[in-house]
N, CA and C atoms as a LAMMPS dump frame, in Angstrom:
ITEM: TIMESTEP
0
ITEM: NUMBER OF ATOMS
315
ITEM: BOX BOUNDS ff ff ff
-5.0000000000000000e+02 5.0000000000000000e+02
-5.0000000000000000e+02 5.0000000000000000e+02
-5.0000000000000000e+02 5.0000000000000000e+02
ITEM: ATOMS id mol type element x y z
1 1 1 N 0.843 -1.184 0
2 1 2 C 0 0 0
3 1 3 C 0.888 1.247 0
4 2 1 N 0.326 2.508 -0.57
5 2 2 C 1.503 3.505 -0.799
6 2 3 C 0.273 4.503 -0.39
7 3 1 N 0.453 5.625 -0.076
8 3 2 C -0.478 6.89 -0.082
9 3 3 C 0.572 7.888 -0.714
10 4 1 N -0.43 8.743 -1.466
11 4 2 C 0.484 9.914 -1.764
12 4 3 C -0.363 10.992 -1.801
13 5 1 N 0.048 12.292 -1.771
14 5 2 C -0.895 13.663 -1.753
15 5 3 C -0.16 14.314 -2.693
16 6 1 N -1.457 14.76 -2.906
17 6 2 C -1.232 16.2 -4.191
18 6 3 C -2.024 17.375 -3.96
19 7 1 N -1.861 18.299 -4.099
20 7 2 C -2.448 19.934 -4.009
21 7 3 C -2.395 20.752 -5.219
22 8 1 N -3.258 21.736 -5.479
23 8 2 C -3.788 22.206 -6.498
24 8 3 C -4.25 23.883 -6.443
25 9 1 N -4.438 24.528 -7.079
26 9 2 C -5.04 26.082 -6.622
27 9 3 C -6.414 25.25 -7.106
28 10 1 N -7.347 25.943 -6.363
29 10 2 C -8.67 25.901 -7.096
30 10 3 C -9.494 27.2 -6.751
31 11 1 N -10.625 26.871 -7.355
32 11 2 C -11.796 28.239 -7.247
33 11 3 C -12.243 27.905 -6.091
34 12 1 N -13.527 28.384 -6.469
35 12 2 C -14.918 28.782 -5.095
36 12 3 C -14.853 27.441 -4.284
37 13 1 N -15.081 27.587 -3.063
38 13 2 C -15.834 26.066 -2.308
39 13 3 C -16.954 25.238 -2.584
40 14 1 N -16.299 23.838 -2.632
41 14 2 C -17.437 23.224 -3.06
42 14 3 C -18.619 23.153 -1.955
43 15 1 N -19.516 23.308 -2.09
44 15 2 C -20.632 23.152 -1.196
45 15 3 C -21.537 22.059 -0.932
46 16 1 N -20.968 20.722 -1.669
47 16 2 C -21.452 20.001 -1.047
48 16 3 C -20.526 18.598 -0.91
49 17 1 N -20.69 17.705 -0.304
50 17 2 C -19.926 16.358 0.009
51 17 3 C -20.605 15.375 -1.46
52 18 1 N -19.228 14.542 -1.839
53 18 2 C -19.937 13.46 -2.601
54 18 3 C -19.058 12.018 -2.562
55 19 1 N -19.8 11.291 -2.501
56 19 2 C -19.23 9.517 -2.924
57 19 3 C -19.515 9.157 -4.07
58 20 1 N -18.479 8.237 -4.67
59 20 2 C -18.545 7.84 -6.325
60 20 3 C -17.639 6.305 -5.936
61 21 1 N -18.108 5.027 -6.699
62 21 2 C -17.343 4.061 -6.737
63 21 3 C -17.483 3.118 -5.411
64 22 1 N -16.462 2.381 -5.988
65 22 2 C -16.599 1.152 -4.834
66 22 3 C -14.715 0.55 -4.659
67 23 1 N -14.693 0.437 -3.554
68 23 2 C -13.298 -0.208 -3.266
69 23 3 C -13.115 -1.363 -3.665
70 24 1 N -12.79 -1.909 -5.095
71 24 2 C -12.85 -3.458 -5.352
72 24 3 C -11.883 -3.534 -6.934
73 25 1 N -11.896 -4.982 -7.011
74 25 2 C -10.466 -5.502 -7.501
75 25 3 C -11.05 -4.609 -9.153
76 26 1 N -9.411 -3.824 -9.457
77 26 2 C -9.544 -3.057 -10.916
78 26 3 C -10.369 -1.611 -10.54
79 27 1 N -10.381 -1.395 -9.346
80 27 2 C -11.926 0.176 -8.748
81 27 3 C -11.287 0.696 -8.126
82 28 1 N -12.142 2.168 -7.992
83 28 2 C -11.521 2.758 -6.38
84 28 3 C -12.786 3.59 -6.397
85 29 1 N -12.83 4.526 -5.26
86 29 2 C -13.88 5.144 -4.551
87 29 3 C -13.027 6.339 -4.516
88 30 1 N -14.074 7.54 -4.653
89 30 2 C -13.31 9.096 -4.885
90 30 3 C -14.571 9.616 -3.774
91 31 1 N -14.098 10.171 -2.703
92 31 2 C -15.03 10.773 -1.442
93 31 3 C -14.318 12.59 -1.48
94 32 1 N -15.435 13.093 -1.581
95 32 2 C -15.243 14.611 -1.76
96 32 3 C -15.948 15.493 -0.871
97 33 1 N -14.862 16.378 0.058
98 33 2 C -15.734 17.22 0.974
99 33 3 C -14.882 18.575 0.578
100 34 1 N -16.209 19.911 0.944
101 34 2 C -15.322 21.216 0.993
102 34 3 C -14.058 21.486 1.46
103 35 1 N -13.921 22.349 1.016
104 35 2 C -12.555 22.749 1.451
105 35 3 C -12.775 24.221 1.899
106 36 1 N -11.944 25.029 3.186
107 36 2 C -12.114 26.004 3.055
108 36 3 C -11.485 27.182 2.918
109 37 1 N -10.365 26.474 2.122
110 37 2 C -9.023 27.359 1.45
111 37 3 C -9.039 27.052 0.065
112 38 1 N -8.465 27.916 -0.979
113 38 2 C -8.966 28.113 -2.433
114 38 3 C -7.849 26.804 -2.958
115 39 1 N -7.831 25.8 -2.134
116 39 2 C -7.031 24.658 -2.614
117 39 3 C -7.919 23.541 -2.875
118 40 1 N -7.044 22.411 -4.131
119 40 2 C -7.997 21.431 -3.676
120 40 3 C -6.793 20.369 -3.546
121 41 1 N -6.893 19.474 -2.09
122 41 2 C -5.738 18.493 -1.812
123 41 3 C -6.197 16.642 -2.248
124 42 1 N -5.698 16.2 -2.764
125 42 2 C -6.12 14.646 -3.012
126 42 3 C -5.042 14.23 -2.478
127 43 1 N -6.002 13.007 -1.966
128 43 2 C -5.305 12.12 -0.691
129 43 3 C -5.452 10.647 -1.787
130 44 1 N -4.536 9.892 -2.119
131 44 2 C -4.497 8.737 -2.754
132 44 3 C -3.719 7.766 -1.874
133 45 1 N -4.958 6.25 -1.588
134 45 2 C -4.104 5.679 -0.964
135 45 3 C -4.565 4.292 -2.169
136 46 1 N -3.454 3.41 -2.971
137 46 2 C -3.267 3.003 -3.669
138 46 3 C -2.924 1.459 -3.167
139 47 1 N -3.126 0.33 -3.43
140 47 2 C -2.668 -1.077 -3.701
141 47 3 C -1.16 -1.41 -4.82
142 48 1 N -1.258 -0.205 -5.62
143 48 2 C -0.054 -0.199 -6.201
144 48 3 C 0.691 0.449 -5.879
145 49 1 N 2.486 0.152 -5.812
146 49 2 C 3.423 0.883 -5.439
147 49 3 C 3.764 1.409 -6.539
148 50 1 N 4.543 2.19 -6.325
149 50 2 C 5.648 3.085 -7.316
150 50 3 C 4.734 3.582 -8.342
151 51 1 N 3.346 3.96 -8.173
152 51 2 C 2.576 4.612 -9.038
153 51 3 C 2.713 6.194 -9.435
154 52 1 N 3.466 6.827 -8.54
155 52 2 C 3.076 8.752 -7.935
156 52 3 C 3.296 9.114 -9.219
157 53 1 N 3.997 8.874 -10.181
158 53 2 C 4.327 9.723 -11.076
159 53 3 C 3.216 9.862 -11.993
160 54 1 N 2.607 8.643 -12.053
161 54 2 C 1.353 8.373 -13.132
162 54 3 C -0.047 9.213 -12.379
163 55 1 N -0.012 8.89 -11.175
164 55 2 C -1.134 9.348 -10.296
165 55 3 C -0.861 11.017 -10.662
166 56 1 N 0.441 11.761 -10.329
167 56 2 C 0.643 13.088 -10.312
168 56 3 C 0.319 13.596 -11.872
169 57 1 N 0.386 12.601 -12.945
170 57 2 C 0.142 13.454 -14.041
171 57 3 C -1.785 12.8 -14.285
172 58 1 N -2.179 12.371 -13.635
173 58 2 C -3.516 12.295 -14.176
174 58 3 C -4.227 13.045 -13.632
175 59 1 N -3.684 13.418 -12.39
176 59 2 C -4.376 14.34 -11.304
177 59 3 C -4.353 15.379 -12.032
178 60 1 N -3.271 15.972 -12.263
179 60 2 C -2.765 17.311 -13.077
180 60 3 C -4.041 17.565 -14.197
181 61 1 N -3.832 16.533 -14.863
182 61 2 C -4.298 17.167 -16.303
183 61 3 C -6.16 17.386 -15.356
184 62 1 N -6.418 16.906 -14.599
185 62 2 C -7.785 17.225 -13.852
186 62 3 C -7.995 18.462 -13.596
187 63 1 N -7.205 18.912 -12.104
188 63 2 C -6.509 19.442 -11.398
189 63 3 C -5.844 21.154 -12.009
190 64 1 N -5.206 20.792 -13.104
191 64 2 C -4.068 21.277 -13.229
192 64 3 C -4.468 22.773 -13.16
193 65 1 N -5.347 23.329 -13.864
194 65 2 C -5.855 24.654 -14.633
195 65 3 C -6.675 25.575 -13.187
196 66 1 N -6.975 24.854 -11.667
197 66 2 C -7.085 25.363 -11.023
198 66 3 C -8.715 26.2 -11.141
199 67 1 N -9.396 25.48 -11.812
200 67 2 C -10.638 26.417 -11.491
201 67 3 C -11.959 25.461 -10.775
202 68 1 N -11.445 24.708 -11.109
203 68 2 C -12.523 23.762 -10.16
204 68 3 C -12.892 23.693 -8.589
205 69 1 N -13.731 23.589 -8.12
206 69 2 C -13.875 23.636 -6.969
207 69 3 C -12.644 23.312 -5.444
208 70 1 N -12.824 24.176 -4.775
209 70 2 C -11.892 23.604 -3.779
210 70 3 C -12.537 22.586 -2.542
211 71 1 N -11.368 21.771 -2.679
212 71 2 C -12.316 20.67 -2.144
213 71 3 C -11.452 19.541 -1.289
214 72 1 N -11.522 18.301 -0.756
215 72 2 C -10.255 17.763 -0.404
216 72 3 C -10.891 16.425 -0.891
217 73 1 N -10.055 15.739 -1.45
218 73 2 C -10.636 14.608 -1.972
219 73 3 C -9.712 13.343 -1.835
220 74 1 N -10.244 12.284 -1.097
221 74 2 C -9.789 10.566 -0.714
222 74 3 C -10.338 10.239 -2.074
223 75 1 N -9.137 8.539 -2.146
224 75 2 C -9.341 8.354 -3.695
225 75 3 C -8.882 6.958 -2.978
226 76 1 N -9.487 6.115 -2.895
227 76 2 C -9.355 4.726 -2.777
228 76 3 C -8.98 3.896 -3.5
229 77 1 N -7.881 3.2 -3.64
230 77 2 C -7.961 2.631 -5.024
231 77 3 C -7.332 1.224 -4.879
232 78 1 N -7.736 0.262 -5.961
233 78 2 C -7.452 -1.221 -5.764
234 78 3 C -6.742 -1.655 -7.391
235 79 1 N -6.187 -0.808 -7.961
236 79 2 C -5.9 -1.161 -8.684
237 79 3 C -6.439 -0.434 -10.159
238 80 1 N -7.209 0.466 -10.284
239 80 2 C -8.03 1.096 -11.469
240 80 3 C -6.918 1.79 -12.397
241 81 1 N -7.684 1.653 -13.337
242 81 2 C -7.193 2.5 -15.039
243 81 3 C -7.127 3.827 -14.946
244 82 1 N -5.94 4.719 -16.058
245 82 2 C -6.172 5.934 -15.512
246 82 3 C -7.494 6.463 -15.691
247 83 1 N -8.049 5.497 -17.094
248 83 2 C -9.328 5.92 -17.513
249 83 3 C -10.154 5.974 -16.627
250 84 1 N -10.515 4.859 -15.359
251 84 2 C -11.155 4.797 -14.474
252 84 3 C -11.191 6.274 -13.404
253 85 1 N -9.822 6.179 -13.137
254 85 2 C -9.434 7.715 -12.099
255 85 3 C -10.361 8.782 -12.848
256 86 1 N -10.108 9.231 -14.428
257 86 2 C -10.635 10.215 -14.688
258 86 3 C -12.056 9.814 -14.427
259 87 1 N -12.811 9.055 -14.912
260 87 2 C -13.974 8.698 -15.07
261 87 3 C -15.094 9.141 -13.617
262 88 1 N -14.443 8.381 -12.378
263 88 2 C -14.781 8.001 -10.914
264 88 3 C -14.67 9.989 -10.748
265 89 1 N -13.097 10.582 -10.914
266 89 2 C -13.759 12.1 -10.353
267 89 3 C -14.077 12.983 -10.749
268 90 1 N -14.742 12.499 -12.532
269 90 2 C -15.49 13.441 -13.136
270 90 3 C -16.476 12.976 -12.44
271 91 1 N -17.481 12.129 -12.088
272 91 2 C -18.841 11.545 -11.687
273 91 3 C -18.487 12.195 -10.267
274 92 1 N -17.346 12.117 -9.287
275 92 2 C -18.034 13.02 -8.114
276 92 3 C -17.814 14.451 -8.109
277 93 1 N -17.341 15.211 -9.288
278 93 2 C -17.159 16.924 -9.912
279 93 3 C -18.886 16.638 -10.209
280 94 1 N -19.101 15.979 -11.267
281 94 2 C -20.807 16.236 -11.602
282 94 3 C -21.853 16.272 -10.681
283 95 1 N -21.546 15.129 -9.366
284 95 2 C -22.444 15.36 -8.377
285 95 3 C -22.346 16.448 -7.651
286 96 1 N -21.137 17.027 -7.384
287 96 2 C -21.479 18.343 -7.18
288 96 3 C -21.674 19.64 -7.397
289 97 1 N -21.516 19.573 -8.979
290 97 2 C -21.922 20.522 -9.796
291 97 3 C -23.56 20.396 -9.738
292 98 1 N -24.179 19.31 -9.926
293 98 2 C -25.753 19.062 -10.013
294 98 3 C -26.28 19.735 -8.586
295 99 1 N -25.586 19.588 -7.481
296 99 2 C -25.697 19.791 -5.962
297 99 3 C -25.856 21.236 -5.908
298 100 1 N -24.903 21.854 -6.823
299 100 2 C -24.857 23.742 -7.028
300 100 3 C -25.938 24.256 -7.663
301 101 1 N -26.476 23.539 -8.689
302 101 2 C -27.276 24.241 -9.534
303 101 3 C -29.223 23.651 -9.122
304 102 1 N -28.643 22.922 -8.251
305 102 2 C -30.545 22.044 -7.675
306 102 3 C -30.693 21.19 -8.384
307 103 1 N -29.829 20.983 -9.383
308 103 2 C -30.463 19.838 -10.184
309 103 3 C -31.001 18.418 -9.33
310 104 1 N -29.772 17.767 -8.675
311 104 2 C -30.246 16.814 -7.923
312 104 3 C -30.89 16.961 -6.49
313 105 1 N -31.93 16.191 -6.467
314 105 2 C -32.599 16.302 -5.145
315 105 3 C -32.332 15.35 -4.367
């Protein structure tokens, strides 16, 4: 098991909490709460070692441009694709974009 952190500038606070995914073989789970500094920090704790470099550039290209919500975000992971990573924290960015605008009830 490895954990690694990454930090980011971001915009406005996110205003609401979200869960996406499941902790299981090839998955991970992305858990998202406000933040209340214009940062957003991801906490990755991984089944694979010697990943950071791959993790730091997928985060980035997410991450990188700094306008997204600030937020702090756990990222569970058992093994997933980068495709998966992007996939899992676009779906918890959308839940709380839907959360901003009322869409979801």
């Amino acid at each position: 098991m490895e954990t690694l952190t990454f930090d980011y500038p971001a915009g406005t606070r996110a205003r609401s909490r979200a869960l996406v995914g499941v902790v299981a073989s090839g998955d991970l789970e992305v858990l998202l709460e406000p933040a209340d500094d214009a940062r957003t920090t991801v906490r990755v704790t991984t089944s694979v070692d010697g990943m950071a470099r791959v993790w730091g550039a997928v985060l980035e290209r997410i991450f990188g441009a700094g306008t997204l919500p600030a937020a702090r975000l756990e990222i569970n992971d058992f093994g997933a694709t980068p495709g998966v990573v992007r996939m899992r924290v676009g779906q918890v960015l959308d839940m709380i974009a839907a959360d901003d605008t009322g869409a979801r009830q």
